[in-house]
VEXPA-773075 format. One record per atom (N, C-alpha, C): x, y negated, z negated. Coordinates in pm, whole numbers, padded with zeros to 5 digits, always signed. Atoms other than C-alpha are relative to their C-alpha. Layout:
XYZ;...
END
This chain:
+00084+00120+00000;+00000+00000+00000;+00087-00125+00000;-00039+00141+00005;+00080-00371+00089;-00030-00048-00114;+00075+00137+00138;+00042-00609-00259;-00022-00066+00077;+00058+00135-00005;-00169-00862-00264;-00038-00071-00064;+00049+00112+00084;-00190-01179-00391;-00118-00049+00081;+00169+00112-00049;-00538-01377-00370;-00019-00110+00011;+00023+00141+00039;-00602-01712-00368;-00082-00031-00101;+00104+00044+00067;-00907-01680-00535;-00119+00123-00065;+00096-00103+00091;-01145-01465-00840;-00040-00109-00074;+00123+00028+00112;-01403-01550-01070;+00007+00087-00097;-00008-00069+00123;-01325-01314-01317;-00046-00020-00139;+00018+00033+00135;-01317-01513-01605;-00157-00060-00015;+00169+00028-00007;-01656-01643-01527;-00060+00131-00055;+00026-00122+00060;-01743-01235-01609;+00012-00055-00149;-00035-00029+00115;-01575-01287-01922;-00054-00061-00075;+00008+00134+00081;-01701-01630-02014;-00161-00041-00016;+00125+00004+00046;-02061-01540-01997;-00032+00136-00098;-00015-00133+00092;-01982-01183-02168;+00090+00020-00080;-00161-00068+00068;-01732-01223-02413;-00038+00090-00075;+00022-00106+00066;-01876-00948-02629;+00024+00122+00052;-00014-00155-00055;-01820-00693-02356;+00129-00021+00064;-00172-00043-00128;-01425-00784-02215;+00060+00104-00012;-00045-00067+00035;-01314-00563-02327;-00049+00159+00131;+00034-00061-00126;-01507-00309-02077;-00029-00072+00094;-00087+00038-00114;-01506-00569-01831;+00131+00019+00033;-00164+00017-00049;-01165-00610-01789;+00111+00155-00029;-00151-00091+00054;-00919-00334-01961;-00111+00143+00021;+00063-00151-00017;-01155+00004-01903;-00066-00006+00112;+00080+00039-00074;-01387-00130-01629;-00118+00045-00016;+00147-00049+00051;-01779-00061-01634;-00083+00010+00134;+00046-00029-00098;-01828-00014-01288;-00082-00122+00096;+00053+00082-00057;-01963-00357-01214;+00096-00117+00077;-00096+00144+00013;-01820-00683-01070;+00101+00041+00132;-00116-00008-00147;-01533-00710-00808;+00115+00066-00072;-00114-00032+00053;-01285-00676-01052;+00080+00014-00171;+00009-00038+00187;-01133-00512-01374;+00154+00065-00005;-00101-00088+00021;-00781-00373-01443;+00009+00078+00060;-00001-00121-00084;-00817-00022-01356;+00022+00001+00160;-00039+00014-00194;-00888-00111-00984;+00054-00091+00029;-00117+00122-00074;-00650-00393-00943;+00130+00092+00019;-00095-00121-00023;-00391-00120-01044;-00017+00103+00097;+00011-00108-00090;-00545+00138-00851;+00025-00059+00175;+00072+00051-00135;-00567-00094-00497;+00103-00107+00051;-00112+00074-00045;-00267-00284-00475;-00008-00156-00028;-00003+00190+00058;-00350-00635-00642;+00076-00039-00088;-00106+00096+00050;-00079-00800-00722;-00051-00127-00095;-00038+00135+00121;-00183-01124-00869;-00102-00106+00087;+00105+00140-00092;-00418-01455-00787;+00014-00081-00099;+00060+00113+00052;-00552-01730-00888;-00147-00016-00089;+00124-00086+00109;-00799-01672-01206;-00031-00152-00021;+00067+00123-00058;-01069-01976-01135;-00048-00013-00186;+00034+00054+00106;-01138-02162-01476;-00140-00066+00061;+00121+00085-00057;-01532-02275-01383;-00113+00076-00042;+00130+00018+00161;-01821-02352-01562;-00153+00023+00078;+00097-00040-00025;-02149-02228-01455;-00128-00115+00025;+00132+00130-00036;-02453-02464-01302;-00099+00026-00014;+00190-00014+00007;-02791-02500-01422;-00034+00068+00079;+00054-00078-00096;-02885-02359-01093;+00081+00157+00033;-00054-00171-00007;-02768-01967-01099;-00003+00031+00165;+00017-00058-00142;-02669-01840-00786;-00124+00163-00011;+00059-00131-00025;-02845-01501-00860;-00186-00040-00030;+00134+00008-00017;-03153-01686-00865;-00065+00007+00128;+00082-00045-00158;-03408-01532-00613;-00070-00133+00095;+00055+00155-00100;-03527-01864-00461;+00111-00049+00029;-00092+00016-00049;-03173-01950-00411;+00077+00098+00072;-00075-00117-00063;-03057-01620-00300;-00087+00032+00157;+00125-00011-00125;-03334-01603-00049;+00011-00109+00129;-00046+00112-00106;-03263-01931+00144;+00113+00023+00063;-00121-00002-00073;-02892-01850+00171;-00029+00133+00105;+00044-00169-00114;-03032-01490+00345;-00058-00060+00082;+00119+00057-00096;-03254-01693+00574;+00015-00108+00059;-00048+00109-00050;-03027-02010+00723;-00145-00065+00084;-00066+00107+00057;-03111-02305+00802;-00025-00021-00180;+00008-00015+00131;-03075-02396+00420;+00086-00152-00004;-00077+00113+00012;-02975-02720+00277;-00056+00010-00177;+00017-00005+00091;-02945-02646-00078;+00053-00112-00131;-00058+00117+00079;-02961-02908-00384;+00123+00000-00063;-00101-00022+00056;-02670-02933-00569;-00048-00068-00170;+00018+00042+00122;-02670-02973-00987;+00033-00103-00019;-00053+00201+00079;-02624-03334-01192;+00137+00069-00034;-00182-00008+00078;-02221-03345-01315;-00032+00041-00152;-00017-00069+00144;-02159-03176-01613;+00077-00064-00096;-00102+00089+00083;-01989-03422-01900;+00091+00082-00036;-00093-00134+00004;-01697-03316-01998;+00028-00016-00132;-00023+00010+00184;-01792-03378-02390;-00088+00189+00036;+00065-00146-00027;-02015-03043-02274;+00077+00076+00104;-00048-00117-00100;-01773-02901-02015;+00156+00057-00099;-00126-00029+00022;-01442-02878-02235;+00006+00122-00070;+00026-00111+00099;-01556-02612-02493;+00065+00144+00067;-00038-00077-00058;-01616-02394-02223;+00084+00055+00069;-00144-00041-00076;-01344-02416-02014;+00112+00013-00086;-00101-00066+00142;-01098-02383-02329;-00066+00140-00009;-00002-00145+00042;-01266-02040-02394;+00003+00036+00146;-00042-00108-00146;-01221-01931-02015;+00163-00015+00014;-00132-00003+00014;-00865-02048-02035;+00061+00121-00101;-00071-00097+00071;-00839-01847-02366;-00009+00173+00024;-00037-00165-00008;-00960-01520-02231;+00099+00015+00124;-00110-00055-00123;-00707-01548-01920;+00128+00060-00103;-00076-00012+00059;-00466-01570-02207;+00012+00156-00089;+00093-00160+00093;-00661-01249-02386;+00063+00087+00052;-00092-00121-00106;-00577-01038-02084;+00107+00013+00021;-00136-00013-00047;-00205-01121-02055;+00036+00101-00147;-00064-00063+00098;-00188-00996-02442;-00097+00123-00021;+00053-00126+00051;-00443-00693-02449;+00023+00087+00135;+00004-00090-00177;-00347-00567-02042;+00153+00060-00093;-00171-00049+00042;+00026-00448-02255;+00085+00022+00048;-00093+00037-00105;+00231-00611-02001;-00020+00031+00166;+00024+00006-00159;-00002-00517-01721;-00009-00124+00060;+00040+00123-00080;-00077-00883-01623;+00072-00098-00127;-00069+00077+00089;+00127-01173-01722;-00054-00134+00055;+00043+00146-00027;+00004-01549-01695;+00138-00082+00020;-00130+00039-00013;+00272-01691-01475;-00014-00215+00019;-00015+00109-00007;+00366-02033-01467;+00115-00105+00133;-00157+00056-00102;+00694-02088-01195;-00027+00151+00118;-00005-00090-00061;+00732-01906-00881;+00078+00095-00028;-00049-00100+00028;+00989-01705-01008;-00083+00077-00061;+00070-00080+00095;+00745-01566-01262;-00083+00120+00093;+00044-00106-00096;+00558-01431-00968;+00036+00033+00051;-00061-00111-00142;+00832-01243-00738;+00000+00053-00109;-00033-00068+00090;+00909-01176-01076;-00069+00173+00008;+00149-00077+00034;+00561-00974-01166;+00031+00128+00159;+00004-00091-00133;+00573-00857-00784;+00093+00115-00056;-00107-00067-00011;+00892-00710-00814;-00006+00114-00119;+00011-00081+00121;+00812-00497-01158;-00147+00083+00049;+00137-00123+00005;+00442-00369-01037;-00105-00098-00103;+00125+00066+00079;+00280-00662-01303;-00064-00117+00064;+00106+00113-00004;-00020-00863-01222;+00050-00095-00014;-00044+00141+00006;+00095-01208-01169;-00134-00070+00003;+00113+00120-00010;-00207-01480-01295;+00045-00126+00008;-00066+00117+00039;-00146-01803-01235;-00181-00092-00024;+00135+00078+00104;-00451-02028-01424;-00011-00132+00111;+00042+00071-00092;-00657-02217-01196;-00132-00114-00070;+00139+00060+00033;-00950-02492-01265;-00085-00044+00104;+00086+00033-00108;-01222-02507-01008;-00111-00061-00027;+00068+00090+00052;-01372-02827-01080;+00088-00022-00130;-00109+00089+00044;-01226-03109-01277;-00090-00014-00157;+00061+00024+00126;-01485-03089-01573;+00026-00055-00103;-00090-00036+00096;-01310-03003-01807;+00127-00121-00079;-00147+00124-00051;-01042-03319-01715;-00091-00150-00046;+00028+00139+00023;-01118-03681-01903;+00050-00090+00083;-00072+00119-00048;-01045-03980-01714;+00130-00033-00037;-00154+00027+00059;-00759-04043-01950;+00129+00088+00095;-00096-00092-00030;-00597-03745-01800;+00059+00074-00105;-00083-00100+00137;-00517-03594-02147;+00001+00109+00012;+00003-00184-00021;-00663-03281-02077;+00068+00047+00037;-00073-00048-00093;-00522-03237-01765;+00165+00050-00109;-00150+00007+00039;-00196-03275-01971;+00008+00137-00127;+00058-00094+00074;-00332-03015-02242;-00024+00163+00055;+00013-00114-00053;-00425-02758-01978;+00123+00084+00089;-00121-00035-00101;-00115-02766-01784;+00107+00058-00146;-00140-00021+00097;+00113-02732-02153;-00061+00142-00064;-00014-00157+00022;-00106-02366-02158;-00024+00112+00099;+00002-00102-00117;-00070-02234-01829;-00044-00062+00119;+00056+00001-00100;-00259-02433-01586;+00095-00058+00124;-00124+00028-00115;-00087-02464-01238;-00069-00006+00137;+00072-00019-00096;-00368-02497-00992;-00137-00074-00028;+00093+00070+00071;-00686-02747-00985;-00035-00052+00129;+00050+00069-00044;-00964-02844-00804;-00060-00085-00036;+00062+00097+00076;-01124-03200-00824;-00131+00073-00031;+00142-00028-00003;-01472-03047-00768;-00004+00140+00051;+00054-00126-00094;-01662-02750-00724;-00146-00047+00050;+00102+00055-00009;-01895-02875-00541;-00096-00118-00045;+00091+00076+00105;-02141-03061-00783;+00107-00117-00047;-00092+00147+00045;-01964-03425-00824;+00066+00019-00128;-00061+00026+00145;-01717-03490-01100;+00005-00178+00035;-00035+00142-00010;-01599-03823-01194;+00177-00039+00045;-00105+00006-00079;-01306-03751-00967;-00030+00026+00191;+00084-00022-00181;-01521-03683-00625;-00082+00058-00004;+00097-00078-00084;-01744-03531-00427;+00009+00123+00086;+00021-00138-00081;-01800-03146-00316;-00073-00035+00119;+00095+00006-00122;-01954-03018+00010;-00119+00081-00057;+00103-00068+00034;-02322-02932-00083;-00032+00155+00048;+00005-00123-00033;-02410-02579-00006;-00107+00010+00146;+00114+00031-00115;-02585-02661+00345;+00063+00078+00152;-00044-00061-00120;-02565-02447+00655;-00155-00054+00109;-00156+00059-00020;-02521-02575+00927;+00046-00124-00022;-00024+00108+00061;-02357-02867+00846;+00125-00059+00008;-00128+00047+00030;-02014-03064+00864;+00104+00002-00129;-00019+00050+00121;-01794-03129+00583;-00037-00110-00018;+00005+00155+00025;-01866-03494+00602;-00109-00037-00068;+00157-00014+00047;-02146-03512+00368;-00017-00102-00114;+00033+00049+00105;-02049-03787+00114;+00166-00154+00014;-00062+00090+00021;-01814-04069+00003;+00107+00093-00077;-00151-00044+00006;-01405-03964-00117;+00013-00007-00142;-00068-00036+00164;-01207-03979-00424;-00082-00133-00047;+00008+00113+00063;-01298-04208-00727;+00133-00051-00007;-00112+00093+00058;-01016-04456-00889;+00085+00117-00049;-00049-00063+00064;-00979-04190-01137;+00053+00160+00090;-00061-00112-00036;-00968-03900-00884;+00154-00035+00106;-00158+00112-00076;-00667-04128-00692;+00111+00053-00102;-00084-00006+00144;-00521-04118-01043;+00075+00184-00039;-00001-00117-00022;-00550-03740-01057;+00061+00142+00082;-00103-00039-00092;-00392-03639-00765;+00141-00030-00001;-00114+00031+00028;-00090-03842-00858;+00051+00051-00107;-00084-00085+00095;-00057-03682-01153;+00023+00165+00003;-00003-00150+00013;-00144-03319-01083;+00189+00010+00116;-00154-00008-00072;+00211-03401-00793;+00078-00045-00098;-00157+00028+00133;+00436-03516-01119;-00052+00113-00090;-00014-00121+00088;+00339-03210-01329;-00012+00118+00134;-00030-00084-00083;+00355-02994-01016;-00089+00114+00034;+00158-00120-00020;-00034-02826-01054;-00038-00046+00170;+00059+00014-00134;-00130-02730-00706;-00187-00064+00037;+00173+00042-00025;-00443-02909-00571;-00065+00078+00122;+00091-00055-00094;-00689-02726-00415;-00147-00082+00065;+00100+00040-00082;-00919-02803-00120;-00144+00001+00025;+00126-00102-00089;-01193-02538-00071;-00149-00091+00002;+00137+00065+00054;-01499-02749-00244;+00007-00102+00072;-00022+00086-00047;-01372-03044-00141;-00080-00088+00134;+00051-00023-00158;-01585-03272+00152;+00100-00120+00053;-00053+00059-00093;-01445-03446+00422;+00080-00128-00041;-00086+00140+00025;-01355-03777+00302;+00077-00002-00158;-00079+00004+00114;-01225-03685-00021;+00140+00119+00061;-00092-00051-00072;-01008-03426+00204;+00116-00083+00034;-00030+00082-00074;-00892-03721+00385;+00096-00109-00108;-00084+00117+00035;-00776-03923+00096;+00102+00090-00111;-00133-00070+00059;-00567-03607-00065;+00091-00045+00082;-00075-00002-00136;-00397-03595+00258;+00081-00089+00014;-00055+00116+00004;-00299-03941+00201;+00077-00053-00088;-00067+00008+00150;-00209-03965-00171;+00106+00077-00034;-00111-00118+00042;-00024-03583-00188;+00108-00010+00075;-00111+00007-00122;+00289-03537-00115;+00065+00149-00014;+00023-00182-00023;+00236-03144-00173;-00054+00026+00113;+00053-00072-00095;+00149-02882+00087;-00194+00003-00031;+00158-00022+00027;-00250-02913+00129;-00055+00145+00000;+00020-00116+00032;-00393-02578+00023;-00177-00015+00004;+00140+00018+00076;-00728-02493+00068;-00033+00221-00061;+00023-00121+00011;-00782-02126-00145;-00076+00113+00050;+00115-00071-00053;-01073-01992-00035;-00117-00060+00077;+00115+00088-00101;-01237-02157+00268;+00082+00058+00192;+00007-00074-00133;-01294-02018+00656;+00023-00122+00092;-00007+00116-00110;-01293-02192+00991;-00125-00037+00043;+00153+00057-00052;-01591-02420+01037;-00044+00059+00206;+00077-00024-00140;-01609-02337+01421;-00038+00146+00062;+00016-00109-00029;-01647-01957+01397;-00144+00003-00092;+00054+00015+00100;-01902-02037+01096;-00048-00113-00084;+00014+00171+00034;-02062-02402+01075;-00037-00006-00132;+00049+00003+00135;-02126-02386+00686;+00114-00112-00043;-00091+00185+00032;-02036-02758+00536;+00146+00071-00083;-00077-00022+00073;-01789-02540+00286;+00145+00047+00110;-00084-00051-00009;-01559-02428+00564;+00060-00134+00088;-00047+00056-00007;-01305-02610+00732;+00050-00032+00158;+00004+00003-00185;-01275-02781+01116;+00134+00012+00041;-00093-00004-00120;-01036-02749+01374;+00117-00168-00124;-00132+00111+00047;-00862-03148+01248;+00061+00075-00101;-00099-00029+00107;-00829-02998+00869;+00087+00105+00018;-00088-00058-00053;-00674-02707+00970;+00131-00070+00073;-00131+00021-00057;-00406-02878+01153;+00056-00070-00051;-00083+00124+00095;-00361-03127+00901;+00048+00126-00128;-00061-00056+00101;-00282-02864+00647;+00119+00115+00046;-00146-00054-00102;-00025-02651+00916;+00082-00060-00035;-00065+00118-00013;+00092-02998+00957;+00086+00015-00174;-00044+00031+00158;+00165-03011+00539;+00090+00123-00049;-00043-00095+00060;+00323-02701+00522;-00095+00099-00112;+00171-00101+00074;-00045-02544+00373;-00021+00105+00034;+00091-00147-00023;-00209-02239+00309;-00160-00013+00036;+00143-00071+00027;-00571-02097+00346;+00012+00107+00010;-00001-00151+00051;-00689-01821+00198;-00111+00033+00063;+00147-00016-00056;-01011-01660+00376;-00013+00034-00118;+00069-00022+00042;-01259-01616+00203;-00119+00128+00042;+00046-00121-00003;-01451-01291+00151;-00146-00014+00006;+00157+00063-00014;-01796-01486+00135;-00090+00008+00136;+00057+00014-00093;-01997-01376+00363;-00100-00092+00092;+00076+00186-00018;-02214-01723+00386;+00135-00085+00081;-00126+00045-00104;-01875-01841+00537;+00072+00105+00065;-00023-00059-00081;-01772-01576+00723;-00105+00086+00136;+00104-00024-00095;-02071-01459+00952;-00033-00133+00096;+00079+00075-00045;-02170-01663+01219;-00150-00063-00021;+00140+00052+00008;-02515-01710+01145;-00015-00039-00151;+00060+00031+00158;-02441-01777+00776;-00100+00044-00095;+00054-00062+00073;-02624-01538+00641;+00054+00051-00119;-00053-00038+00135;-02580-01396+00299;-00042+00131-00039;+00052-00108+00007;-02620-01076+00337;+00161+00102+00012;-00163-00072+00064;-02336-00760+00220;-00026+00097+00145;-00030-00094-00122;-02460-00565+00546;+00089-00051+00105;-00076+00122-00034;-02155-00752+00736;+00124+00106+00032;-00127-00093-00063;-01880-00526+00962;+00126-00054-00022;-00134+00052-00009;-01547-00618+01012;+00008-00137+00100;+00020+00124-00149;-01604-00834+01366;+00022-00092-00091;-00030+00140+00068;-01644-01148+01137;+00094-00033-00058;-00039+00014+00091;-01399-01076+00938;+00152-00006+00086;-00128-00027-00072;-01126-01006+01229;-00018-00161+00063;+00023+00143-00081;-01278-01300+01441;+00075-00070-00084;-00029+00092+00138;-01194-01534+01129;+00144+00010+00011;-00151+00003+00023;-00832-01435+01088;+00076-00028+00123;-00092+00033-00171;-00767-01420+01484;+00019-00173+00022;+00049+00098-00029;-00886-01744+01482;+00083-00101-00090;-00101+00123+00070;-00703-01911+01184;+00123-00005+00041;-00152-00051-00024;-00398-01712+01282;+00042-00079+00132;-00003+00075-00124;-00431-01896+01610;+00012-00162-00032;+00027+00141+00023;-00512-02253+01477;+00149-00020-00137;-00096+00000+00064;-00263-02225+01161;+00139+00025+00013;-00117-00091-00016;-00014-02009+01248;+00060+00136-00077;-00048-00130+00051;+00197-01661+01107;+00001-00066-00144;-00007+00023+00133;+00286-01880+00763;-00066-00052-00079;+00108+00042+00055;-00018-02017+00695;-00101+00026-00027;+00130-00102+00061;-00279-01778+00586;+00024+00089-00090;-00025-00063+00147;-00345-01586+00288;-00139+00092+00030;+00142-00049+00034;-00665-01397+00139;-00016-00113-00113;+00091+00097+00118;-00904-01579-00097;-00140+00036-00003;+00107-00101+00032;-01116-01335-00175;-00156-00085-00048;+00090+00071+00033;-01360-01534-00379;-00075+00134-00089;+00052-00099+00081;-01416-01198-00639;-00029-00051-00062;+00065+00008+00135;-01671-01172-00846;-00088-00177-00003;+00087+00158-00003;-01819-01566-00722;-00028+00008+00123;+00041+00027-00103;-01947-01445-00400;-00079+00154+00034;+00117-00105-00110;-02175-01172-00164;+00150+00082+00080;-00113+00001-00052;-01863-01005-00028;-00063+00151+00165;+00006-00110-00062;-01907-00754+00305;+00003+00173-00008;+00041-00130+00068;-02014-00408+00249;+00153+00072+00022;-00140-00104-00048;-01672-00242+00414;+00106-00111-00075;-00093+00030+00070;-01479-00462+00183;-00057+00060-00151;+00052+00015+00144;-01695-00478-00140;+00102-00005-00123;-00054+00041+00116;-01489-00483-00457;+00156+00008+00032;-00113+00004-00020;-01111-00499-00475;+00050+00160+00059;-00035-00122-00103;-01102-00096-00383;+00019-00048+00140;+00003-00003-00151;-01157-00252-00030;+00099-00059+00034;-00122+00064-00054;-00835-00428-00005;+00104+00080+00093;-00041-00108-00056;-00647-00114+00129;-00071-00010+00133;+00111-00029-00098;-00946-00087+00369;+00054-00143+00100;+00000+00122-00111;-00904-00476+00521;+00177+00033+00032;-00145-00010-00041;-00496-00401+00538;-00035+00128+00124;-00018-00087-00116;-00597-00083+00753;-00045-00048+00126;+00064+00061-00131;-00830-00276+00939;+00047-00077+00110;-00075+00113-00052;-00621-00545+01030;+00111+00081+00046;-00116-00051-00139;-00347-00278+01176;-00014+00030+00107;+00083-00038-00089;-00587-00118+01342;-00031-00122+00110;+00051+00121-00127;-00687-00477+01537;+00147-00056+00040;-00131+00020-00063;-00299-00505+01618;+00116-00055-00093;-00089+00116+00020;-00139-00715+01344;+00089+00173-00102;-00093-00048+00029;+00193-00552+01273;+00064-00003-00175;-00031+00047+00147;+00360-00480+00939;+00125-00132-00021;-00079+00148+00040;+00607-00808+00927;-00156-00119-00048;+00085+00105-00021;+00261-00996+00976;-00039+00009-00099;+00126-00079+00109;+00047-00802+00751;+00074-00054-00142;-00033+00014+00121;+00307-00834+00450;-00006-00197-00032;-00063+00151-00008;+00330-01227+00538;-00147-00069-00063;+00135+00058+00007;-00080-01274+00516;-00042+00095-00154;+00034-00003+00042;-00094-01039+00247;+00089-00049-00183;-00058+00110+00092;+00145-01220-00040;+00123-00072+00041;-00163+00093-00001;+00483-01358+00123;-00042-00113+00060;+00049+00146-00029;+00315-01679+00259;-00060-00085-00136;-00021+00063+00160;+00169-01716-00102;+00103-00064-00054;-00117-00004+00051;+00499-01650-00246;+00055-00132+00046;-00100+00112-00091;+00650-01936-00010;-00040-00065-00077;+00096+00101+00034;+00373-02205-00106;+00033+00018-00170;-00049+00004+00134;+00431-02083-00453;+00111-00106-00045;-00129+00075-00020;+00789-02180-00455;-00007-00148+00011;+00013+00133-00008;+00700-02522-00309;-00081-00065-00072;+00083+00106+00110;+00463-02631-00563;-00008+00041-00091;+00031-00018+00201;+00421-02516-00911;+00144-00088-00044;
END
């Protein structure tokens, strides 16, 4: 088996609405979910990006929302901002169970902080996490937090998931649709970006819409990364990303990670797990074409998405590496898309 690093899980979201059961989430598994110990070991997962993010009034597994995304067109509301006198709690206890798992996995998974930490991990067989925040909640204006979350692991941060902070504006959940769906950074998310490049936390794209894209691009003077987001022109859903951003993040020395979401990977934007490979090859031919060999990743999006039936949980990782030999791409390529283009991007930013 090829390792692989991810761009992108929800895991701790599992944990952070069940902490009474992590214990069989995570370290025994319970048969649910994308992902749990056991089959990260069993399947060749190396290591990701473990998404710190806080749950929205509106539940995805609600049937009036689950039903629209199955049934495009869809232009779905998005929640009010979450304060972050009510968002910090939580995201401190999703931070602390990432921390849980590095000390009850008994050196299976280590919470890395420097790229060395992760050839490191590679190179031994351990889980490399590196602590992510998707959405800025959590993050005061002051920036203290930020400064708080980074001095216990964090090394990766989006302004928004979607649902506005008081650092920008997400792309609403609307198919089909552009990214361009709103007004850019605030003062404070200006502020934000300059600091996440002097403590060296990678900023992520994926949520991100158009004009707040536009004024990273301008402010960073990091590689633009977006974790887990597709190519808008195989898949017009506002969350994925056009032909310009793509070349502006080549251009930066950037990654993207696909995304395993089938709402962004199907043409018709459906949200449905009956979903072959075709979309899933199209997608990569297609970035691999627009990006290039060092600029693609995975970004799974476990455990915070609908994922394709011939992938389904991290067992299927094996499965998309066969797939993808099978549609021609060679092993130099294969090892490059499935962690040594990480690894690079690593290197250049944490």
């Amino acid at each position: 088996m090829i390792p692989v690093f991810d761009g992108h899980n929800d895991l701790l979201l599992r944990l952070l609405l069940n902490p009474e059961r992590r214990d069989e989430i995570f370290l025994t598994g319970e048969g649910k979910g994308h992902l749990d110990l056991p089959r990260m070991q069993a399947s060749g997962f190396a290591g990701g990006f473990f998404a710190i993010y806080l749950p929205s009034p509106i539940a995805h597994d609600d049937p009036d929302y689950r039903a629209k995304m199955e049934n495009p067109p869809y232009a779905l509301p998005l929640p009010d901002p979450i304060p972050f006198a009510e968002a910090v709690t939580p995201a401190v206890a999703a931070a602390g169970h990432l921390l849980w798992m590095e000390r009850a996995s008994a050196g299976a998974l280590k919470v890395c902080r420097t790229g060395a930490e992760v050839r490191d991990c590679l190179a031994q067989g351990t889980i490399a996490a590196i602590m992510h925040m998707e959405g800025a909640e959590a993050i005061d204006e002051s920036l203290d937090a930020l400064h708080l979350f980074h001095a216990v692991g964090l090394r990766s941060l989006g302004p928004v998931w979607s649902r506005p902070t008081i650092f920008g504006h997400g792309v609403p959940f609307v198919f089909p649709s552009s990214p361009d769906t709103g007004p850019g950074l605030t003062d404070a998310g200006k502020r934000l970006v300059k600091e996440c490049n002097r403590l060296r936390i990678m900023l992520d794209l994926s949520h991100m819409n158009e004009a707040g894209f536009n004024d990273i691009a301008r402010l960073s003077d990091a590689p633009m990364v977006a974790t887990h987001s597709n190519a808008h022109a195989l898949c017009p859903s506002s969350r994925n990303l056009t032909d310009r951003q793509l070349a502006m993040i080549r251009d930066s020395g950037g990654m993207v990670g696909l995304n395993f979401s089938v709402s962004f990977l199907r043409p018709d934007g459906r949200q449905l797990a009956e979903t072959g490979w075709d979309p899933i090859l199209r997608q990569m031919d297609y970035l691999l074409e627009r990006l290039g060999e060092e600029h693609l990743g995975f970004g799974s999006d476990y455990d915070g998405c609908t994922t394709p039936d011939v992938i389904n949980d991290v067992t299927g990782l094996p499965r998309l590496m066969q797939a993808l030999a099978d549609h021609g791409y060679d092993r130099p390529l294969l090892e490059k898309l499935a962690h040594a283009n990480w690894l690079r991007l690593i290197d250049r930013t944490l």
